[in-house]
N, C-alpha and C positions, 0 to 999 in steps of 0.2 A: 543973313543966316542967324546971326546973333542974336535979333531982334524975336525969329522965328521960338527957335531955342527960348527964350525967354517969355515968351507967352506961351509956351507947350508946360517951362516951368510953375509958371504961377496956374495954368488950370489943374496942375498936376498935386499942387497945394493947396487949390479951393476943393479938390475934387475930393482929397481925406480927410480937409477939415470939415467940411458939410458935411461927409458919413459921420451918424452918430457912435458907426460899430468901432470903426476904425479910431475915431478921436481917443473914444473910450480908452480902445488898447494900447494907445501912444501913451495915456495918461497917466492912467489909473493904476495899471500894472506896473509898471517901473517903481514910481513911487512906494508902493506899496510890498515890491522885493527888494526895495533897496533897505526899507524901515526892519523888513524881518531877517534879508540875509545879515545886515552888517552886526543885528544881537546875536542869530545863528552861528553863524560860519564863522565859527574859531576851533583852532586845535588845541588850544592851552585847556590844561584838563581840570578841573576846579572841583571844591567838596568830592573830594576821592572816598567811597564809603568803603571802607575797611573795618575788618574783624579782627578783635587780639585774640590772641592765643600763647597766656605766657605759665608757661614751665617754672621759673625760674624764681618770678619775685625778688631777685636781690637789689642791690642799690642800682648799680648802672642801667640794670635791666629795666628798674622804675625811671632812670633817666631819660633811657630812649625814648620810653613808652612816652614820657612828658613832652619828647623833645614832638613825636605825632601828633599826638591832644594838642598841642600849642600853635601849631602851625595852621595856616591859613587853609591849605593846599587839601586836607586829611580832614574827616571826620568820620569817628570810630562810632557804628552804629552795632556793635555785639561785641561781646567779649564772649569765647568759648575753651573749653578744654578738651575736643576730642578731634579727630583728625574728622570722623564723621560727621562733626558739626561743621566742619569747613567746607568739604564733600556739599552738604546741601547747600551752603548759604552762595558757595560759587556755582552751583550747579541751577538754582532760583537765581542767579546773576542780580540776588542782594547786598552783593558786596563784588570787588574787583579785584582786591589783597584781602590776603590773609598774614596777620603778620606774627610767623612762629617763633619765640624765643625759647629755645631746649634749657633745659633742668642747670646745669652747668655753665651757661652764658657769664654768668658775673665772674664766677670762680676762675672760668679759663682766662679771662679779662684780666682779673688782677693777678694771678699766676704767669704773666704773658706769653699765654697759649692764644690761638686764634680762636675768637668767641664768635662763634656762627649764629645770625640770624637767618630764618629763612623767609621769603616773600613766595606766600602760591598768588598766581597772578591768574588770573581770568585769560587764556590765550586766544579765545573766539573773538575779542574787539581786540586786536594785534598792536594797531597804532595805539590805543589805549594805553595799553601793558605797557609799552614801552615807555610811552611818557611815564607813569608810575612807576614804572624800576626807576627811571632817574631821579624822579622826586626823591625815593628810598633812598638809592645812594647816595644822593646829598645828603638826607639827613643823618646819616650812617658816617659820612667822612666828617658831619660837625662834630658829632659825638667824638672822632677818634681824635680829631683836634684840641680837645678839652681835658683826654686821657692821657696822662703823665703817672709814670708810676717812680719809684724814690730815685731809680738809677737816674731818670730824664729821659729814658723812652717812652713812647706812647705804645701802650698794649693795643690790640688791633681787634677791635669788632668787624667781622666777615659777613661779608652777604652771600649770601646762597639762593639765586631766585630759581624757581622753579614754574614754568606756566602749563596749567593744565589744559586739554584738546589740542594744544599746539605748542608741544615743547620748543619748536625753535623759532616761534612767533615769524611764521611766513605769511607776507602779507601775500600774497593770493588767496592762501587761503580763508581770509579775515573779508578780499572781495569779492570773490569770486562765487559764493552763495549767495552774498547781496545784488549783484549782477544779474542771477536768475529772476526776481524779481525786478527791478529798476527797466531792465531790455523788454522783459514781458509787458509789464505797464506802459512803456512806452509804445509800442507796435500794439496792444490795442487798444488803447486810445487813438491814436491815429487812425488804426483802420474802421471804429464804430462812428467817430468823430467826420471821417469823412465820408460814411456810407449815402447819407443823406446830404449832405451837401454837393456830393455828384450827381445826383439822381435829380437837384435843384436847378445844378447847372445844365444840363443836358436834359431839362424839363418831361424829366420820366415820373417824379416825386408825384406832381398833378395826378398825374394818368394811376399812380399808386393810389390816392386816394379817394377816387371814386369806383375801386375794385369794391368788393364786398368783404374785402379785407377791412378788421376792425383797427383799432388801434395798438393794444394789445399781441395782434397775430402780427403784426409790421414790428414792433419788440421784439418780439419771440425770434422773428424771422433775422433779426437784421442783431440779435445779440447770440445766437446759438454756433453761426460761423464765424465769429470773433473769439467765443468759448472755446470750441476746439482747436483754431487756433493757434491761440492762447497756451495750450495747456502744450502742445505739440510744439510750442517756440520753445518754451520753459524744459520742457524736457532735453530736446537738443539742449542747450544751453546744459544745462544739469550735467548732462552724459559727455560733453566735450571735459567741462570742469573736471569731473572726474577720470575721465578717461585720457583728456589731451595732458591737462595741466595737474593730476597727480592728487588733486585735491583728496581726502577720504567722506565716504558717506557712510555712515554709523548707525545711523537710524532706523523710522520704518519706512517703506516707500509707502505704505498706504496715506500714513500722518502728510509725507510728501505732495502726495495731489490730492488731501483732505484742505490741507493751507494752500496749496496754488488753485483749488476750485473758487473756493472763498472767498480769495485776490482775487482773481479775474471777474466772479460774478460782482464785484464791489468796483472792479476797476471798469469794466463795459458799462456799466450805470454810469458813470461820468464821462466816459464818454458818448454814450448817448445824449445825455444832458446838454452838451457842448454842441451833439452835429443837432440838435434840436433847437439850437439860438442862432446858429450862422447860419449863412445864405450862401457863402462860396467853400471851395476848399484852400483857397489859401489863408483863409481865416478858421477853419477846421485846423489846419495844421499851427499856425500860431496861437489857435486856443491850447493845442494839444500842449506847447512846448512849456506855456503862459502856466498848466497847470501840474504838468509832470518835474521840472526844476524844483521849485517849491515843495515836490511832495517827496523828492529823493532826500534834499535840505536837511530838513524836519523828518527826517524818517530813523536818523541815526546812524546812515550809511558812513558816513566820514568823519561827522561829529556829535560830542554825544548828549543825548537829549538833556541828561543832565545840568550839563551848562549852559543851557541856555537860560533867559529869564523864566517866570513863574507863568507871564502872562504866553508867550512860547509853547511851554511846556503846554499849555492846554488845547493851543492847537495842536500840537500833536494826537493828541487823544481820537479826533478824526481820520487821522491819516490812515489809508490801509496798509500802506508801507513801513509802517513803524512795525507792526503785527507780526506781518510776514517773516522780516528781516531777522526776528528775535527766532523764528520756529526755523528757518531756513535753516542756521547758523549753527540752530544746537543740533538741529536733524544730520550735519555735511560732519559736525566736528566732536560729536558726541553720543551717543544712542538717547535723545531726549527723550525721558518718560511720558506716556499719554497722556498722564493728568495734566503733566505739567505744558503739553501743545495745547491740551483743548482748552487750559486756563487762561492761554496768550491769545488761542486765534476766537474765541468767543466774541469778541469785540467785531469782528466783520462780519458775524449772522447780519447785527444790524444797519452797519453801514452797506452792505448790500441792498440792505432788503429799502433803507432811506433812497439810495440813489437809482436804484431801479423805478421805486416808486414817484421818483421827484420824474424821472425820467419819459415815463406813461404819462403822468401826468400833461407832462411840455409837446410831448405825440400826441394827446388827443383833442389840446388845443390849435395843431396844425389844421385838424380832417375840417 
């Protein structure tokens, strides 16, 4: 029996090393998400882009501000003075803090009153926020450590954080817009991914391609009920968020399925791509998983694009998931301005329009 067993194993070894498909995905992919997840996938939050906003100018209040600038963690990319300057630059999620020091900080300090600073915190990337209140409040309890006034008390600088679109930073609702996206891209890729690869198996694909059907109308045909779909997984999904789990939508609904057309016509393009390379569907489906991990990764769903390396960061710029995630977010937890959707999802006209056409192209090399 043993013996049996042991020659079923070793053909069962020649038989995936000989696929050239299968080597491939034992190899080449591991390798190559082990190199990106382990620069990716961290929580620790780095170069925090913050705005000042100081009232105040007195000494300590230039303290604190020094103890920001100095730190590793912070880099202050504006300095403003009006609440409405704060308003846009969180609102362009060009900054994540805003860090308000009122008129009276220094005074109430050395009078030992409580000298309030306030943090507006971006509350749409939830886990964000939070790491960044903490970083604040450390640097907030060094300052008070350092603050001794003649009696030998230390006067108390206060925090007052305040996070906009989600005052009490709940994390559903920081995932639960990104989920709309991630579940959609996943179900269809998988289902474009394996439309053709069944149709290989059950050797219907042949008999497709000597129709009078061009290559082209087999696209059309085989990406239009993935689209609807698509858009119909996304909505459920949307409407549970809101409706089951309390989430709010603020937005417009149009802007809404203006960004989930655009994903999905960007996202059926790859998967096309995929059922155009394999020959089975269990290789459809581990192409699907091989390329939807990676694009959730890099998308800024958990972590933020920010931190990662330079060379990272450029893949991102592909992802269509990066895009979405950014319109999804402001649309569930803000009424985001149209300028400001059409200026994020612009970037998937063309990766649509790239993976569609890479996608025709690999169809019309089948016929």
């Amino acid at each position: 029996m043993w013996n049996r067993i042991a020659a079923l194993l070793r053909k069962e070894f020649l038989a995936i090393w000989r696929d050239p498909r299968s080597r491939a995905v034992l190899i080449a992919p591991p390798i190559i998400q082990l190199v990106v997840f382990a620069h990716a996938a961290t929580f620790d939050v780095n170069n925090v882009r913050y705005a000042l906003w100081d009232e105040d100018r007195g000494r300590i209040a230039r303290e604190l501000v020094a103890r920001f600038d100095g730190s590793t963690a912070f880099r202050r990319v504006a300095t403003i003075e009006t609440e409405a300057a704060a308003a846009e630059l969180i609102d362009r999620q060009d900054v994540v803090l805003v860090l308000h020091i009122g008129q009276t900080f220094s005074a109430d300090v050395r009078a030992g009153r409580p000298g309030k600073v306030q943090a507006l915190l971006d509350g749409r990337k939830s886990n964000t926020a939070q790491t960044v209140l903490g970083y604040v409040e450390k640097v907030v309890a060094a300052l008070n450590a350092e603050l001794v006034d003649a009696n030998g008390a230390a006067p108390r600088a206060v925090l007052v954080e305040r996070a906009w679109f989600n005052p009490t930073l709940e994390s559903q609702w920081f995932i639960l817009p990104g989920l709309v996206a991630i579940l959609t891209m996943f179900a269809v890729v998988i289902l474009t991914g394996l439309s053709v690869a069944r149709e290989r198996e059950l050797g219907t694909f042949d008999q497709l391609l000597v129709t009078p059907l061009g290559p082209f109308e087999i696209l059309v045909g085989k990406a239009l009920p993935a689209l609807l779909i698509g858009l119909v997984e996304a909505s459920i999904i949307a409407l549970a968020a809101v409706l089951v789990f309390g989430v709010p939508f603020r937005g417009n609904l149009a802007l809404l399925y203006l960004a989930l057309l655009l994903f999905v016509l960007a996202t059926i393009g790859i998967g096309l791509m995929i059922s155009a390379i394999v020959e089975t569907q269990q290789q459809a489906t581990l192409g699907a998983i091989l390329v939807v991990a990676p694009a959730v990764l890099l998308s800024g769903f958990a972590t933020p694009i920010a931190n990662m390396p330079e060379a990272i960061q450029l893949i991102t710029y592909v992802n269509p998931v990066r895009y979405v995630l950014v319109v999804l977010r402001g649309l569930f937890l803000q009424d985001l301005p149209t300028e400001l959707a059409l200026r994020t999802l612009w970037p998937l006209v063309p990766i649509a329009m790239a993976t569609m056409t890479a996608a025709a192209l690999m169809f019309r090399r089948l016929r």
